[in-house]
Structure formats: C-alpha cells, structure tokens
C-alpha positions in Angstrom: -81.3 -35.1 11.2 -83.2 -32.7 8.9 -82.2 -29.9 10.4 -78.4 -31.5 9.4 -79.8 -32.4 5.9 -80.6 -28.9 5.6 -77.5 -26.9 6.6 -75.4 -29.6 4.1 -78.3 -28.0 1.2 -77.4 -24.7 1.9 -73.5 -25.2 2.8 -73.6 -27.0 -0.7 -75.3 -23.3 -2.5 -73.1 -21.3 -0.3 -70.9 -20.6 2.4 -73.0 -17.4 3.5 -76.2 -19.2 3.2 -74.7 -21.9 5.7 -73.8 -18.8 8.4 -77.2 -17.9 8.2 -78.6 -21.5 9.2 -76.4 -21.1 11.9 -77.7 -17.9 13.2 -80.7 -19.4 12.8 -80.1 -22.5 14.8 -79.4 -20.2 17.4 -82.3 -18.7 17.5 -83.8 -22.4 17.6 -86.0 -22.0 14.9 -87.6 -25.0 14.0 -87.0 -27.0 10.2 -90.7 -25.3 9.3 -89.6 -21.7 9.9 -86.8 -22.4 8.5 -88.7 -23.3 5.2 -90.8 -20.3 5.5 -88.3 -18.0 4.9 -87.6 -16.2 1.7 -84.9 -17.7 -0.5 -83.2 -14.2 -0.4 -82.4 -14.4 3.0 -80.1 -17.2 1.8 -78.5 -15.2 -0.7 
C-alpha cells in the first residue's frame, strides 16, 4: 500500500514524476530508496 500512496503523491505533482516511479518499480526498489532519492529526479 505505500508504495501505492506514493505513486498517487507523485501522479498528483506530475505526470513525469509518476513515469519515473514506474521505472523505478521496475527496478523493485523498495519505498526507502525511493525516499532517498533527490526531489530532481522527480522533476
């Protein structure tokens, strides 16, 4: 479930962020990596 919460965050600051969780997802990162990122990745 957080890793749900999380892509509806991002998919709610933008659509490119969102395409990014997925990739991530892929990868199978887990919700702390996913934290430890740098907000520009998102942007």
């Amino acid at each position: 479930r957080e890793r749900e919460e999380t892509a509806c965050q991002l998919k709610s600051i933008s659509p490119t962020a969102f395409n990014h969780l997925r990739d991530l997802q892929r990868l199978e990162l887990d919700s702390n990596q996913l934290e430890s990122l740098p907000e520009a990745a998102f942007q």
